[in-house]
C-alpha positions in Angstrom: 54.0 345.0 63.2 53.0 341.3 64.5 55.3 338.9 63.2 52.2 337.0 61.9 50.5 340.1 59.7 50.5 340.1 55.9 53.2 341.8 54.3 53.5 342.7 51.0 56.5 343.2 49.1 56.2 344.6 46.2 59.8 343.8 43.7 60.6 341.5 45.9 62.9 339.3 43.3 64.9 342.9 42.5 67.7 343.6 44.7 66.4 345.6 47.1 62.9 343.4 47.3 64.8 340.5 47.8 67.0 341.4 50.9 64.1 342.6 52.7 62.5 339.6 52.2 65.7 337.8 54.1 65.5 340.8 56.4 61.8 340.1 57.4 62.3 336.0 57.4 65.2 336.2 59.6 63.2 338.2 62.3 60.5 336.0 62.1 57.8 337.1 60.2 55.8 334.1 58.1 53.0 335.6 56.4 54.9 337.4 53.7 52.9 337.6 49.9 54.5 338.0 46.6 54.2 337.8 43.3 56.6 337.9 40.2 56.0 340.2 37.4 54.1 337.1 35.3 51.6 336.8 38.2 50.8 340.2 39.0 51.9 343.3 36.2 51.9 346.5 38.5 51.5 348.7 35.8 47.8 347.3 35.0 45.7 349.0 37.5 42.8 346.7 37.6 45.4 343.6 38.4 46.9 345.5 41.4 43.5 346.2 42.7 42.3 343.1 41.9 45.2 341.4 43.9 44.6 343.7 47.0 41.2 343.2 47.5 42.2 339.2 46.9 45.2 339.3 49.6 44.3 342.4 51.5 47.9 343.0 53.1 48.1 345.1 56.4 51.5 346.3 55.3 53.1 347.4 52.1 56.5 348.0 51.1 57.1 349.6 47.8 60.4 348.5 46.7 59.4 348.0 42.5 60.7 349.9 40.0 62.2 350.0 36.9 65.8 351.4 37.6 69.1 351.5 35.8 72.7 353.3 36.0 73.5 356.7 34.0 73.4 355.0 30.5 70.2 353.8 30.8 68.5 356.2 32.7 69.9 358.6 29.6 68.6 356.4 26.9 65.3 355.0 28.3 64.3 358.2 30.1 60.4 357.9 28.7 60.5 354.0 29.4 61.5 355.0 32.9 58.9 357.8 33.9 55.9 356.0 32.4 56.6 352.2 34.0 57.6 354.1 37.1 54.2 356.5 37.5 52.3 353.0 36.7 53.6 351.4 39.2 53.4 353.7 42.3 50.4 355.4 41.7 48.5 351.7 41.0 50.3 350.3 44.5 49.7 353.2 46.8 46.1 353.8 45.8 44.6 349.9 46.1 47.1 350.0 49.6 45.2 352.9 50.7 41.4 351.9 49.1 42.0 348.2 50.7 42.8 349.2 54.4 46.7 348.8 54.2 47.7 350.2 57.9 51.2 351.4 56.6 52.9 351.3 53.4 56.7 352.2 53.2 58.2 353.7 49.2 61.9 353.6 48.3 62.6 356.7 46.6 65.7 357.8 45.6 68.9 360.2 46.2 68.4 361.1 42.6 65.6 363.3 44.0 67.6 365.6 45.6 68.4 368.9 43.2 71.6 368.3 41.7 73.4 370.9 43.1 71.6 370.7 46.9 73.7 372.0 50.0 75.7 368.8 51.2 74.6 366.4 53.3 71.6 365.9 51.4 69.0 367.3 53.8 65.2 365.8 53.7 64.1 369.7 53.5 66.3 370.3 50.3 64.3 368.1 48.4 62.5 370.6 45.3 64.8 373.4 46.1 66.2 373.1 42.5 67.1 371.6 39.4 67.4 368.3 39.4 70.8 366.7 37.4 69.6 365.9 33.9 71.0 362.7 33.3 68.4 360.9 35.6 65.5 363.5 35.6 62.6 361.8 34.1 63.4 359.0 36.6 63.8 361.3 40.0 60.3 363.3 38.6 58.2 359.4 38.7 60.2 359.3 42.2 59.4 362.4 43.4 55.6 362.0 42.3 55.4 358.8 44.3 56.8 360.7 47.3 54.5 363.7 46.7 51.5 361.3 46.6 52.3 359.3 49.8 51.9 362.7 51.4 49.1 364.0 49.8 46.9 360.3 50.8 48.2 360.8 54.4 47.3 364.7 54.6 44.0 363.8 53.0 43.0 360.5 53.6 45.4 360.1 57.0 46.8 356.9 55.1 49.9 355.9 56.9 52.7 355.9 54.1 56.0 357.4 54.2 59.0 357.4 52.0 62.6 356.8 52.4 65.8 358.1 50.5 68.3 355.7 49.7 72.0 356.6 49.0 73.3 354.7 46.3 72.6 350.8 46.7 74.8 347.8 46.0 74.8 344.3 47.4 73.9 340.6 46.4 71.0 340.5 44.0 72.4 343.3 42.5 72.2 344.0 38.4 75.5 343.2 36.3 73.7 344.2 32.7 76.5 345.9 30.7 74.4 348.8 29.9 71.8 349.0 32.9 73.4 348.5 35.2 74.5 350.9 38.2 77.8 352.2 39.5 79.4 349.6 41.4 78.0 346.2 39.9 78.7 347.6 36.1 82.5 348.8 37.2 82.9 345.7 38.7 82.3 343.6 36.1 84.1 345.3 33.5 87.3 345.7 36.1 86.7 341.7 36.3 86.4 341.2 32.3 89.4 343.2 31.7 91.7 341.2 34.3 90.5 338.3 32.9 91.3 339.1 29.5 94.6 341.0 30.5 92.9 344.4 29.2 95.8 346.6 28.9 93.4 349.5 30.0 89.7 350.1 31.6 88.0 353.5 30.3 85.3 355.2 33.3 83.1 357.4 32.0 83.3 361.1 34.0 86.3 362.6 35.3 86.9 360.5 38.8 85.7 362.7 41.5 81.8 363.1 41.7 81.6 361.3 45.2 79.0 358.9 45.8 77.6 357.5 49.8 77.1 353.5 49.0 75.0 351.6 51.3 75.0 347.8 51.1 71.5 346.4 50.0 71.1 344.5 53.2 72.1 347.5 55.5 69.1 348.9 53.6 67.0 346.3 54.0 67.1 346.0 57.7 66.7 350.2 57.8 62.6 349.1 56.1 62.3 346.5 58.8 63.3 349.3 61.4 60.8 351.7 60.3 57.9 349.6 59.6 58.4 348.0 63.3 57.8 351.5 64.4 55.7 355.0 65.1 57.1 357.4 62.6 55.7 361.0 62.6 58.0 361.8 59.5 57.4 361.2 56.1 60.4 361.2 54.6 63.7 359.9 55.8 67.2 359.2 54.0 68.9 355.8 54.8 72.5 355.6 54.1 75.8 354.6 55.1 77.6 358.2 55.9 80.6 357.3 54.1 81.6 358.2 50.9 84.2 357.2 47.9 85.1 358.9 45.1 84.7 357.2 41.5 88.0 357.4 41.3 88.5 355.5 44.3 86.0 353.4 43.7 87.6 352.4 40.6 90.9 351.8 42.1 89.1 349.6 45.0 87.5 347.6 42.3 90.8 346.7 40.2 92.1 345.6 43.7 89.1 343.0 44.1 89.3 342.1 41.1 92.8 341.7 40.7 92.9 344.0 37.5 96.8 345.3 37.0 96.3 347.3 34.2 95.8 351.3 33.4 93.0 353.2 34.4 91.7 356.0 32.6 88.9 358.5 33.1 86.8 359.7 29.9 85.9 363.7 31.4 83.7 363.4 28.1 81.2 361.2 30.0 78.9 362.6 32.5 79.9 362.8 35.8 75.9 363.2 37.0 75.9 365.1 40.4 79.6 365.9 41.4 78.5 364.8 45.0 75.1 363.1 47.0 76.0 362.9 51.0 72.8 361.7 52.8 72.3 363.5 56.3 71.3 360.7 58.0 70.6 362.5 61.4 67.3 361.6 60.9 67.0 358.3 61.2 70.1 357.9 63.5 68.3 359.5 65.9 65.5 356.5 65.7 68.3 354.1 66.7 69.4 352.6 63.3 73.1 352.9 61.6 74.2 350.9 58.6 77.4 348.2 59.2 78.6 347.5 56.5 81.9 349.9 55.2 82.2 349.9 51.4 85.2 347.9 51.5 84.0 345.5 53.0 80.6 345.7 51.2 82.7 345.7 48.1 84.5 342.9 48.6 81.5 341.0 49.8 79.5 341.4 46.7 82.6 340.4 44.5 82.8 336.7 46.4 78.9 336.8 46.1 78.4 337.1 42.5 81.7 335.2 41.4 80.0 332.0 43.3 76.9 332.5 41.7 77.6 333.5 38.0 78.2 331.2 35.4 
């Protein structure tokens, strides 16, 4: 990938888009396109196509989506399937019709089937059920994963996907109900040692385990691969380390400086009880992540404190 081809990528102002946006300026690449939301919609088809056959980009990353924590993802699940299935299917079509030469899709751990053999292998993937709370979500997912296999297998279109663990980072979403895991526990853990909350309630019992990869750990893991000849098409990214919610939610009253109780609602959902990434895959490639979720943890805290109002 020439540090002077046209790259496209697509979300890049959402918190994954925008880190690999530093991740691609930092080593050196000038000719990057994007557009916001206003500028380009990607669920109108005739845009998208419009805008490929405008910009024609040699390379694509896939990094839009509509996205959310358990709460939304069990509230909006019809909002979530429909923008999603818009989105990919519009982006990796006019890629492939317009002479992309590789496009890269973020898909999900929330693919995996809830109850998969642990570490989440890339050959698990529709073995079973999927966890409910996030199904309609994982199905759009899973559909843009199916379809970048069925353009290369018929078309020989060069796009792959990869499987995220859970992501956190700067850019990330601090909405009190759409959030995801880390970003909406730490900003209630901060609200409630502000306030001098005598107690912070976290929905699920405390031990579902979750892998967290820092967003710009991810980020440089879509540089790697795009900079490369990949025969697979599908590869999970992730840290290899693990917390528990629980311990998660102990870490985050230490950031934070929260002294208060903690208490775990077992009348929430939990969602999977565990999602481990075997990584093996793209280890083997040469790439590991370097951030640890302390650290990552504590990054993100001094990141949006300095940035919030």
């Amino acid at each position: 990938m020439d540090t002077n081809a046209r790259i496209y990528v697509a979300g890049h102002r959402g918190m994954v888009g925008s880190a690999i946006m530093r991740a691609l300026q930092t080593q050196g690449y000038t000719n990057l396109i994007a557009r916001t939301h206003a500028e380009l919609p990607l669920d109108d088809a005739q845009a998208v196509q419009t805008f490929f056959t405008q910009t024609q980009p040699e390379y694509v990353i896939l990094a839009a989506a509509k996205v959310g924590g358990i709460h939304a993802n069990s509230t909006q699940g019809a909002d979530f399937i429909r923008e999603n299935l818009k989105i990919q299917t519009n982006v990796i079509d006019a890629a492939y019709q317009n002479g992309a030469k590789r496009l890269l899709f973020l898909g999900s751990s929330c693919m995996y089937p809830k109850n998969a053999a642990q570490p989440l292998r890339e050959d698990s993937l529709l073995t079973g059920p999927l966890d409910a709370s996030t199904q309609p979500y994982a199905v759009a997912k899973i559909a843009g994963k199916v379809m970048c296999d069925a353009y290369r297998t018929q078309f020989g279109f060069d796009a792959m996907t990869i499987m995220p663990s859970n992501v956190y980072g700067v850019g990330d979403n601090f909405h009190p109900d759409n959030s995801h895991v880390v970003a909406g526990m730490m900003r209630r853990f901060h609200e409630a040692a502000i306030a001098g909350t005598p107690e912070v309630v976290v929905w699920g019992t405390g031990n579902a385990m979750r892998e967290l990869i820092d967003v710009d750990d991810l980020a440089s893991a879509c540089v790697f691969l795009m900079q490369r000849e990949v025969s697979e098409q599908l590869i999970n990214v992730g840290s290899s380390e693990e917390i528990s919610i629980r311990d998660l939610a102990h870490l985050m009253a230490d950031v934070t400086g929260y002294k208060g109780k903690i208490r775990f609602d077992g009348n929430r959902p939990d969602g999977a009880p565990r999602k481990l990434m075997d990584n093996s895959r793209i280890h083997a490639l040469g790439w590991r992540a370097q951030t640890s979720i302390a650290d990552g943890i504590r990054a993100l805290y001094d990141w949006w404190r300095s940035t919030s109002p």
